[in-house]
SEKEPA-6188 format. One line per 8 residues: number of its first residue (from 0); their letters; for each residue x, y, z of C-alpha. Coordinates in nm, 3 decimals, always signed. Layout:
BEGIN
NUM) a) X Y Z; ...
//
This chain:
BEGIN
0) xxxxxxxx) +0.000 +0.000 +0.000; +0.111 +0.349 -0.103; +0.056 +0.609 +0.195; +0.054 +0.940 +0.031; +0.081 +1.174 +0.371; +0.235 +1.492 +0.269; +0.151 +1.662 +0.621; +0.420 +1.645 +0.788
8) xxxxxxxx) +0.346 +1.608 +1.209; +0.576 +1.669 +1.459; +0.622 +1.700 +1.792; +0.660 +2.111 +1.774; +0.315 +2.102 +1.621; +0.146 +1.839 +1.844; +0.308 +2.055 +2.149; +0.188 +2.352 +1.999
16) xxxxxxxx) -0.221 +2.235 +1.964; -0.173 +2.112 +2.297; -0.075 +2.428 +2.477; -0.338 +2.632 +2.222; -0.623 +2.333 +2.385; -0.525 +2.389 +2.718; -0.521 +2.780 +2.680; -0.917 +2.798 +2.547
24) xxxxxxxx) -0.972 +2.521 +2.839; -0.839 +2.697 +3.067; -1.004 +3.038 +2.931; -1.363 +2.872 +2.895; -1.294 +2.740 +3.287; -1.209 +3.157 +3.365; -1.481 +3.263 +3.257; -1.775 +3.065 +3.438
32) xxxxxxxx) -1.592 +3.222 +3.761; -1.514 +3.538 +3.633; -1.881 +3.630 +3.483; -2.094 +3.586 +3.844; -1.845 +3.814 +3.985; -1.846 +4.033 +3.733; -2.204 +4.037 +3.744; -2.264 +4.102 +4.106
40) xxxxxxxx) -1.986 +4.398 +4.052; -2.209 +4.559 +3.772; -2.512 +4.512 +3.947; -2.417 +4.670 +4.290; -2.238 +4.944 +4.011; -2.619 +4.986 +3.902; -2.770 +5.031 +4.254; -2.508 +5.303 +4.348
48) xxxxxxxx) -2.578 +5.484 +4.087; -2.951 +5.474 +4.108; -2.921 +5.551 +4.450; -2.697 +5.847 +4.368; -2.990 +5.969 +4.131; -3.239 +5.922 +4.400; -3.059 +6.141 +4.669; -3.032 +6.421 +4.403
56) xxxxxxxx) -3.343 +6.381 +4.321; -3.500 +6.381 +4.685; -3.257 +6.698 +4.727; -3.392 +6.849 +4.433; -3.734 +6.829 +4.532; -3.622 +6.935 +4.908; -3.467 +7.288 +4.755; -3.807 +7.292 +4.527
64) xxxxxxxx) -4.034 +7.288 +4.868; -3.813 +7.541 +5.048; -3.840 +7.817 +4.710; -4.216 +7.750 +4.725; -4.218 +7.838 +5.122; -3.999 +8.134 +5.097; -4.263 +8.217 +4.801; -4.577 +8.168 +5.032
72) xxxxxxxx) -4.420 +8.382 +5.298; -4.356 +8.653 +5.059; -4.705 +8.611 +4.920; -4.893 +8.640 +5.262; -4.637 +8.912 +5.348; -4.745 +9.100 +5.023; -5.121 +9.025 +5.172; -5.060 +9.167 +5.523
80) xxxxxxxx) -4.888 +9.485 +5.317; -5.220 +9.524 +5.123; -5.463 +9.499 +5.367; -5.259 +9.732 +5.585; -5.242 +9.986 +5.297; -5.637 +9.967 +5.269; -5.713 +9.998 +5.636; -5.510 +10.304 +5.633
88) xxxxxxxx) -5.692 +10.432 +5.356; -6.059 +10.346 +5.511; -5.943 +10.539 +5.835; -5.784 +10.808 +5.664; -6.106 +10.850 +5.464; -6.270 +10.812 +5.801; -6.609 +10.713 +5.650; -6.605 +11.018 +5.422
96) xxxxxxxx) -6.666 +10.781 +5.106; -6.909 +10.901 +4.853; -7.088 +10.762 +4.523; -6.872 +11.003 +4.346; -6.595 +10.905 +4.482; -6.664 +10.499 +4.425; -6.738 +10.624 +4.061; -6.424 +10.798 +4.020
104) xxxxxxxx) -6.207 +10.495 +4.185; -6.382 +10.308 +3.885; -6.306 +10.543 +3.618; -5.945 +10.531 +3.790; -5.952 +10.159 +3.735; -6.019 +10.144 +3.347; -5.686 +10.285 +3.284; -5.536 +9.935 +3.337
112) xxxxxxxx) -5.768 +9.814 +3.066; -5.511 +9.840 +2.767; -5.675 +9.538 +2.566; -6.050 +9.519 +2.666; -6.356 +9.695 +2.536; -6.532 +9.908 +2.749; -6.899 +10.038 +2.658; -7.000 +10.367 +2.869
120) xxxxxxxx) -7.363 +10.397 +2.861; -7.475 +10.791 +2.977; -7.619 +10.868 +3.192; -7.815 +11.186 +3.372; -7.480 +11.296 +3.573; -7.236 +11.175 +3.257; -7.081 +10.907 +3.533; -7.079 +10.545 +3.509
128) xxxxxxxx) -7.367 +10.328 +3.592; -7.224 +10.123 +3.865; -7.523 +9.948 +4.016; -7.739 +9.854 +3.715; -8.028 +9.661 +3.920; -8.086 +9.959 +4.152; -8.422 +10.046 +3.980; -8.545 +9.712 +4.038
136) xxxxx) -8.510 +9.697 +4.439; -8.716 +10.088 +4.406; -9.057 +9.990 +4.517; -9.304 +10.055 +4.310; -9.603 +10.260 +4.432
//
């Protein structure tokens, strides 16, 4: 029998496949310890960081609560200011408030109208009619 082998084996090679074997053994046996720890490591990696964004967050809405307090105060101090303002204006007035006078606080208050209509229906006096259902509580006799 003819044996026609022209690959030629030797040792070197054999050695060679034996040691590149053993390496993706001993790789393959790495990494079924290496992943579980590796994946315990990236998954308390994840929790850190979503507690990290948690704690900002709760601080962010902390800061948020104390702006809209300091906003309240200011509001109800802006209240106290206002209501002070008009009970010095009732006592300085002392009780001397007339229907001309209501009429011309109104007349004072359509300048801040810059974008509405406002339809001025005369009247005997040329003033504003402020109380349109007046006629109807007159008794009729």
């Amino acid at each position: 029998m003819y044996n026609n082998n022209s690959v030629n084996i030797t040792p070197k090679i054999i050695r060679g496949a034996l040691w590149g074997i053993a390496a993706i053994v001993l790789l393959v046996v790495a990494m079924a310890f290496i992943r579980p720890w590796y994946n315990v490591w990236s998954q308390e990696m994840e929790g850190k960081a979503e507690f990290a964004k948690a704690e900002q967050n709760r601080k962010i809405k902390i800061e948020e609560a104390k702006a809209n307090l300091e906003a309240e105060k200011l509001n109800a101090q802006a209240e106290i200011e206002r209501a002070k303002g008009a009970a010095e204006a009732i006592r300085i007035e002392n009780g001397s408030i007339t229907p001309t006078y209501i009429q011309y606080l109104w007349v004072r208050q359509q300048s801040d109208l810059s974008d509405k209509t406002v339809i001025y229906v005369p009247t005997e006096t040329n003033l504003p009619l402020l109380e349109s259902t007046r006629a109807l509580k007159i008794p009729q006799e």
